[in-house]
N, CA, C and O atoms as a MOPAC input file, in Angstrom:
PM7 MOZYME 1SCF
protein

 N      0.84200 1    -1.18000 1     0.00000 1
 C      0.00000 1     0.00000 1     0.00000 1
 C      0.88800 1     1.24400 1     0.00000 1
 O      1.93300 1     1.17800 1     0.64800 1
 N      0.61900 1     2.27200 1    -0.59600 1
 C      1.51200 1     3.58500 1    -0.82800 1
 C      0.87500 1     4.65100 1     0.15700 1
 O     -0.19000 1     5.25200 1     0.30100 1
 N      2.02800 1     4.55900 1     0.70900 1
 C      1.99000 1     5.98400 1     1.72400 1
 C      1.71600 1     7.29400 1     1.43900 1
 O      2.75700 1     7.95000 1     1.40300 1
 N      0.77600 1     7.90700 1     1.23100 1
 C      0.05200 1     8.99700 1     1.11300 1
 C      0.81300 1     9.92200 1     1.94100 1
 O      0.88200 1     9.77200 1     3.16100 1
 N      1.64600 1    11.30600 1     1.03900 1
 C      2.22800 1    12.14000 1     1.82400 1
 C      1.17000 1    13.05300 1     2.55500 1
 O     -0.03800 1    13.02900 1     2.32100 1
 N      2.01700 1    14.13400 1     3.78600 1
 C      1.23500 1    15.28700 1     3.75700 1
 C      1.05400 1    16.26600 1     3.30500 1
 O      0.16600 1    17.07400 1     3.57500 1
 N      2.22800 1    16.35900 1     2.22600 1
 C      1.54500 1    17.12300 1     1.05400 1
 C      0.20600 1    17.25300 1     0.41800 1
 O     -0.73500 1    18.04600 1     0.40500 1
 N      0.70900 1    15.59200 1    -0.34100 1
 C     -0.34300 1    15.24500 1    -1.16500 1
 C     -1.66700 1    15.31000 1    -0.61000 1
 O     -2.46700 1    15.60200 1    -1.49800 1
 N     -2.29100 1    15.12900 1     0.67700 1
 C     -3.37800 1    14.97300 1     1.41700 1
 C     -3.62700 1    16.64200 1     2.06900 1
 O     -4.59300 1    16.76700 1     2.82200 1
 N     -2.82600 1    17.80900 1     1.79900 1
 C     -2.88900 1    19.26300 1     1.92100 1
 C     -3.76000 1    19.62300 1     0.37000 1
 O     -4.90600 1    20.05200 1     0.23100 1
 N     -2.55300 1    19.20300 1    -0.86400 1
 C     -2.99500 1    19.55700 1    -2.02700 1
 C     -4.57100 1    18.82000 1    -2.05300 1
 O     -5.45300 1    19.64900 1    -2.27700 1
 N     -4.93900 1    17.75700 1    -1.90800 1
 C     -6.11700 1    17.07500 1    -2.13100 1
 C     -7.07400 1    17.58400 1    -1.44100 1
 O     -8.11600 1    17.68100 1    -2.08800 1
 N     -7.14300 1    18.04800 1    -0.08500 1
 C     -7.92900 1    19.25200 1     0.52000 1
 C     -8.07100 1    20.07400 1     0.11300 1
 O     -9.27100 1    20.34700 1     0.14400 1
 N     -7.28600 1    21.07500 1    -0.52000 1
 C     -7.16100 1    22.55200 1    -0.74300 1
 C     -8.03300 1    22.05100 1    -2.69200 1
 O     -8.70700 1    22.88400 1    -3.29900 1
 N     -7.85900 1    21.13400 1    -3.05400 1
 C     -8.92400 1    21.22600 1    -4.51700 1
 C     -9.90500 1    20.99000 1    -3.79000 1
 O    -10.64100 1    21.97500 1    -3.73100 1
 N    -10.40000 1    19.79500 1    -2.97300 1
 C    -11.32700 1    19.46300 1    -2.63500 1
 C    -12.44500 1    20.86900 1    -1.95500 1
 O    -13.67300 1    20.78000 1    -1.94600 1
 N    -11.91900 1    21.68900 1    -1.60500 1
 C    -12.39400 1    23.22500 1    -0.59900 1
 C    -12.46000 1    24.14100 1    -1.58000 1
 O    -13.05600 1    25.13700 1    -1.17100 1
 N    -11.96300 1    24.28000 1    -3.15400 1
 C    -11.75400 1    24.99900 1    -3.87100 1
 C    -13.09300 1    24.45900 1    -4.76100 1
 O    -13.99400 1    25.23500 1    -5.07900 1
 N    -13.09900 1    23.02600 1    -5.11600 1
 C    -14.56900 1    22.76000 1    -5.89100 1
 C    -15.65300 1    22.84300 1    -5.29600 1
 O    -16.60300 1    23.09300 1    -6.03700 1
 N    -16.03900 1    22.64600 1    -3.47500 1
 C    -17.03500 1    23.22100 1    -2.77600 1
 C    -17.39100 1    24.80400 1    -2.96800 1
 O    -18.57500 1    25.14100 1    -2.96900 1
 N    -16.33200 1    25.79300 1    -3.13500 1
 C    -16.59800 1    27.11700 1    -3.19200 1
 C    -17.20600 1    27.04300 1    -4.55500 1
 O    -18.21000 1    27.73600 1    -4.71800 1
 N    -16.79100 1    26.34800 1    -5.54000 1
 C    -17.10700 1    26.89300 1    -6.84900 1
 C    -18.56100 1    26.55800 1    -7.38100 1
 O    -19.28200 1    27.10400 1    -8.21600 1
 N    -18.73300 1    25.27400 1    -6.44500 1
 C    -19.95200 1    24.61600 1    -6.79400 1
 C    -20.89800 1    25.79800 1    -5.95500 1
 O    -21.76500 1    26.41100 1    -6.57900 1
 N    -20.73900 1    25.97300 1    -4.98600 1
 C    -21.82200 1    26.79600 1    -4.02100 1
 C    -21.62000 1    28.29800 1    -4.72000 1
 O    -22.23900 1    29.15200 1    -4.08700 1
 N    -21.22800 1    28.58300 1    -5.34800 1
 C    -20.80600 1    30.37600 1    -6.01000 1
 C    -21.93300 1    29.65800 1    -7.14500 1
 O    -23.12300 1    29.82000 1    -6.87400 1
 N    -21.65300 1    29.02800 1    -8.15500 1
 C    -22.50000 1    28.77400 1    -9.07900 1
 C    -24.12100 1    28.59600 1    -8.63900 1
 O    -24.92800 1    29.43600 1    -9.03800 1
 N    -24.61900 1    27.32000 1    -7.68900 1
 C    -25.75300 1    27.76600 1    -7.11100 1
 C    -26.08400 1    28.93200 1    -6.62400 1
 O    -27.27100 1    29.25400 1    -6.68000 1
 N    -25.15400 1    29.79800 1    -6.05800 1
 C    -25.85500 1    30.84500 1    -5.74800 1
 C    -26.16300 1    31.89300 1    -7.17400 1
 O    -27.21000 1    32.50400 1    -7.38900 1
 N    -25.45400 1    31.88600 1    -7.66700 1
 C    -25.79700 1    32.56700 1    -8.87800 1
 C    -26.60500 1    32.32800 1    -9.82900 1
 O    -27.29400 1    33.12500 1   -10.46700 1
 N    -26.52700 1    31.36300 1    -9.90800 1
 C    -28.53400 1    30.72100 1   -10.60800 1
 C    -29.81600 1    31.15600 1   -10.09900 1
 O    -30.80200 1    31.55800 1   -10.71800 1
 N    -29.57700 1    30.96500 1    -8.54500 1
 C    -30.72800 1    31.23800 1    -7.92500 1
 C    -30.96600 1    32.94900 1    -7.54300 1
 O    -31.99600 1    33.50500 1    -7.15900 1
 N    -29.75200 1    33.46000 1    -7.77900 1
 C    -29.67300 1    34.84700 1    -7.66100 1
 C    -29.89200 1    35.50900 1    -6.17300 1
 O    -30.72700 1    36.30000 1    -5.73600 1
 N    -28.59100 1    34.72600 1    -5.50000 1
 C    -29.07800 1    34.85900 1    -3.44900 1
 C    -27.69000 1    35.35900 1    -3.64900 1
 O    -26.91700 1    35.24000 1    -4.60000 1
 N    -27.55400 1    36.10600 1    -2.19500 1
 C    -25.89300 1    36.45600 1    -2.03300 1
 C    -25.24300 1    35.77700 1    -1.65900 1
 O    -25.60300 1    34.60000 1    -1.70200 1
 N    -23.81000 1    36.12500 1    -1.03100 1
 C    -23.42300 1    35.17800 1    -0.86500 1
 C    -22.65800 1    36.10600 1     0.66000 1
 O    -22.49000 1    37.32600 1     0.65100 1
 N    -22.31700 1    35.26600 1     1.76900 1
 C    -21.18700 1    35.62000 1     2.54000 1
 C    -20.10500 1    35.44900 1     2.75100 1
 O    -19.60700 1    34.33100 1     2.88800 1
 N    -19.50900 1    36.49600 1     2.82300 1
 C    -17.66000 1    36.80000 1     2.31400 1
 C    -17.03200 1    37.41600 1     3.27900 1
 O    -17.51000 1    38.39800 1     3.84500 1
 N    -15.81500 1    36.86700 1     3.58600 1
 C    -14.84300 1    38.55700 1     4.66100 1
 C    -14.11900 1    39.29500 1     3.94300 1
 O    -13.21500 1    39.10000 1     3.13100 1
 N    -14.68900 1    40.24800 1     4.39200 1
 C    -13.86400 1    41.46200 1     3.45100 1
 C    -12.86600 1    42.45300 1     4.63400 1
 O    -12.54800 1    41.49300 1     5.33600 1
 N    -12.63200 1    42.86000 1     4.86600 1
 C    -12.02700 1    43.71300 1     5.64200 1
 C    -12.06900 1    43.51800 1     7.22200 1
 O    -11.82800 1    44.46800 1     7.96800 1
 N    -12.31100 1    42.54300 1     7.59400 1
 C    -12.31100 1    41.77500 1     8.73900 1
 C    -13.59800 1    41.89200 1     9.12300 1
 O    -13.91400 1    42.02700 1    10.30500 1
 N    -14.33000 1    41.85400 1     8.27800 1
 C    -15.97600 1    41.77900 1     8.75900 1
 C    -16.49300 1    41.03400 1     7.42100 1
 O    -16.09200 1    41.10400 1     6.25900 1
 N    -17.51400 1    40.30800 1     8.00900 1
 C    -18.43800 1    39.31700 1     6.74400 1
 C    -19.66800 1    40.12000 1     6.19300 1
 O    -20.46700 1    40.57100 1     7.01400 1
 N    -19.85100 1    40.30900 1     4.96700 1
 C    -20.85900 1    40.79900 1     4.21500 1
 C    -21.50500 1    40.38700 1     3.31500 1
 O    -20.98900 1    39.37100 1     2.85000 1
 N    -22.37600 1    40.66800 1     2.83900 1
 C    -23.13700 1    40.04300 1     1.73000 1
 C    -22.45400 1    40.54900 1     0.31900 1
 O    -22.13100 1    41.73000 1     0.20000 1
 N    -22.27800 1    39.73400 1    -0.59200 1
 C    -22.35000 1    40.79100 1    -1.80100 1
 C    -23.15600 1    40.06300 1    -2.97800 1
 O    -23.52500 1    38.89700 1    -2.83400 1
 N    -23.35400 1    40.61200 1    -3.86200 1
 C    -24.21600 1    39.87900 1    -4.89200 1
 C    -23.61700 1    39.02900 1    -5.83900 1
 O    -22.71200 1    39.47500 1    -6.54400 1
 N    -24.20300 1    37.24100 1    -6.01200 1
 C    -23.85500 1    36.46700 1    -6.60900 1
 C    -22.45700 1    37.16900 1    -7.77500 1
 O    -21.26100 1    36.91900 1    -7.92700 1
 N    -23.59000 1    38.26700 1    -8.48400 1
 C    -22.98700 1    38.51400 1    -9.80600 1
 C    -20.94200 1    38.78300 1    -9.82600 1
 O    -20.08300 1    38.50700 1   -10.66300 1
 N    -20.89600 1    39.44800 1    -8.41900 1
 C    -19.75600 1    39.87100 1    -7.87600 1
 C    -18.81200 1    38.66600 1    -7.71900 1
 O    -17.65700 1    39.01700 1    -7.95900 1
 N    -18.94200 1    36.98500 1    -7.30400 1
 C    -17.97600 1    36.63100 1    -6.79500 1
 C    -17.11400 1    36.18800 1    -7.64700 1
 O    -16.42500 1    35.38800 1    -7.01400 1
 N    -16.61700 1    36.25800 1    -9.10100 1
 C    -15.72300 1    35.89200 1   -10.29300 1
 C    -14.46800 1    36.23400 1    -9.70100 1
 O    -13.45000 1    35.56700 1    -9.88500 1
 N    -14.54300 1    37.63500 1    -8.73600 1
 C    -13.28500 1    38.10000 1    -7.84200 1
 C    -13.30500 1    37.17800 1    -7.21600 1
 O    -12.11000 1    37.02600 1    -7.47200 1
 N    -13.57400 1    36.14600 1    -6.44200 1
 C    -12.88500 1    35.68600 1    -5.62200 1
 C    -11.83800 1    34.99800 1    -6.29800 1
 O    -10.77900 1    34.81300 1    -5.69800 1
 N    -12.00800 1    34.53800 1    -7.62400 1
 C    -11.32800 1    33.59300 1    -8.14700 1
 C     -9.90300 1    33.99900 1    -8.26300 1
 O     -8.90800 1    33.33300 1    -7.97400 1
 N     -9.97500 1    35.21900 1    -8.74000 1
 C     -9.05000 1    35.99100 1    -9.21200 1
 C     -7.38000 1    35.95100 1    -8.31300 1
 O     -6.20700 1    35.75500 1    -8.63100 1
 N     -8.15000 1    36.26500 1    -7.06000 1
 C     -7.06900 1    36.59600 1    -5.70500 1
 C     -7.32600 1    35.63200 1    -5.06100 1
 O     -7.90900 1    35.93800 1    -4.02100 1
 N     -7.14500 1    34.45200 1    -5.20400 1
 C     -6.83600 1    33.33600 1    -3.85800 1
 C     -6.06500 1    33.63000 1    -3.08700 1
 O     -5.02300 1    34.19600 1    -3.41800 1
 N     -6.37500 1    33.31200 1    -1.76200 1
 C     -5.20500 1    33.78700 1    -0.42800 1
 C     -4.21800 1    32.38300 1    -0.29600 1
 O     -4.64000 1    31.23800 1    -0.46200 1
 N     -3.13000 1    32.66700 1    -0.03500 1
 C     -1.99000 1    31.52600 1    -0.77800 1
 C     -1.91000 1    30.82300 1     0.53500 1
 O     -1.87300 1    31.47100 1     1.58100 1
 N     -1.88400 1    29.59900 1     0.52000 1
 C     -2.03300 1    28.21900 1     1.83400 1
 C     -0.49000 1    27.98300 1     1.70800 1
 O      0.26100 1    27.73800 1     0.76400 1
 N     -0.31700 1    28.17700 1     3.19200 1
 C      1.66500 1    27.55400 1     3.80600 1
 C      0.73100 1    26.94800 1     5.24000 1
 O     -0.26600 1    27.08400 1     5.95000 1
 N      2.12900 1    26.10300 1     4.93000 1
 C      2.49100 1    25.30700 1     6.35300 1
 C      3.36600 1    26.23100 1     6.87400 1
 O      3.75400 1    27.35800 1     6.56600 1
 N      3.59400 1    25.32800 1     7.87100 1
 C      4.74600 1    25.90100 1     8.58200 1
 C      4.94900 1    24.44600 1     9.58600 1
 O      4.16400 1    23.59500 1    10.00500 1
 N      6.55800 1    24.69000 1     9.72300 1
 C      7.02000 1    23.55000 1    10.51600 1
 C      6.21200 1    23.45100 1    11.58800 1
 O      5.61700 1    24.49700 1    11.84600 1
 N      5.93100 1    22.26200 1    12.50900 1
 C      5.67200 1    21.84900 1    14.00300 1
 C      6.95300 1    22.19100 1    15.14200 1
 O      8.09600 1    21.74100 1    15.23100 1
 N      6.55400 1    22.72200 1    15.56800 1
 C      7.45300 1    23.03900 1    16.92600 1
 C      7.91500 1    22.17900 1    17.70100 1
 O      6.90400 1    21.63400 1    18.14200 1
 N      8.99300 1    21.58800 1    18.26300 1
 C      9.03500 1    20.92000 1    19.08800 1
 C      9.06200 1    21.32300 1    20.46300 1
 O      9.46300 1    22.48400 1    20.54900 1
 N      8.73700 1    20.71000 1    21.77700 1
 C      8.83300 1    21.16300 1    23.23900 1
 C     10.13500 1    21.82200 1    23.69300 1
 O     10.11600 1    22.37000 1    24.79500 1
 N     11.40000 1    21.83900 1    22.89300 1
 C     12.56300 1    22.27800 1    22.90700 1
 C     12.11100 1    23.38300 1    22.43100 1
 O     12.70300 1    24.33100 1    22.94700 1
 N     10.92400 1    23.86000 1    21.29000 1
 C     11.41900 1    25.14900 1    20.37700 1
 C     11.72600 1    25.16400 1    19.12600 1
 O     11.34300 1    25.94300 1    18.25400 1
 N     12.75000 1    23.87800 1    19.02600 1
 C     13.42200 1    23.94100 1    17.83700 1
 C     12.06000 1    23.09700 1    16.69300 1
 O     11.23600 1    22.35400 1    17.22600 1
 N     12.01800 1    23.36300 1    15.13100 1
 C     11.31800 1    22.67500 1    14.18200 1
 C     11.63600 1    21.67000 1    13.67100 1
 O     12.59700 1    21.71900 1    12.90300 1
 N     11.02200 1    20.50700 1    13.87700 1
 C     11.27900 1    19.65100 1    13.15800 1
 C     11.52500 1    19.08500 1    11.76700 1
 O     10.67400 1    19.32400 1    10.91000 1
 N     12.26600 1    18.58300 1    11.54600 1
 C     12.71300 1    18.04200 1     9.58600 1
 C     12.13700 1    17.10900 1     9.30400 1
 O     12.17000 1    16.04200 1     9.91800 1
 N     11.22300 1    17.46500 1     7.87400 1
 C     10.96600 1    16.11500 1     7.12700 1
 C     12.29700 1    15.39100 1     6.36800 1
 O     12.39800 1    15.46500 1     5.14400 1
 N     13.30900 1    14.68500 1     7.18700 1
 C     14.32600 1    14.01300 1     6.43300 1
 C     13.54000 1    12.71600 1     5.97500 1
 O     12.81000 1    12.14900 1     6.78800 1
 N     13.62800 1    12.41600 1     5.16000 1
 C     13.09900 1    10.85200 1     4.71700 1
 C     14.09900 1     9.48400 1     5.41000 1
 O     15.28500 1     9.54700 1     5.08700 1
 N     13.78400 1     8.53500 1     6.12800 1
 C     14.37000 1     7.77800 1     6.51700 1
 C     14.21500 1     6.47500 1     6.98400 1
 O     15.19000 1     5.84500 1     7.39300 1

């Protein structure tokens, strides 16, 4: 059986969360309802017709190392 990185299981989330938005932007825009968004550190409505921007500017997904109880970050060395 092949070991599934945590990459690969980050990348497979992050489409998987990306085709939920797209599917629910499209229903809403058929049905012509708004939608809720954060914009400036507050959530608002804006109109279906508007969300093509979201597509535009995705907010970019990092990790970041795990900490260890020392402080120091741990290495993915392969081994």
């Amino acid at each position: 059986m092949k070991k599934t990185t945590q990459s690969s299981l980050t990348h497979k989330a992050m489409q998987a969360l990306t085709n939920a938005v797209a599917k629910v932007v499209e229903e809403h825009r058929r049905q012509a309802r708004p939608l809720a968004v954060w914009r400036d550190g507050k959530a608002v409505w804006i109109p279906a017709s508007e969300a093509g921007a979201l597509h535009e500017t995705p907010a970019p997904y990092r990790t970041t190392p795990r900490r260890r109880p020392g402080g120091k970050a741990e290495s993915k060395a392969k081994g």
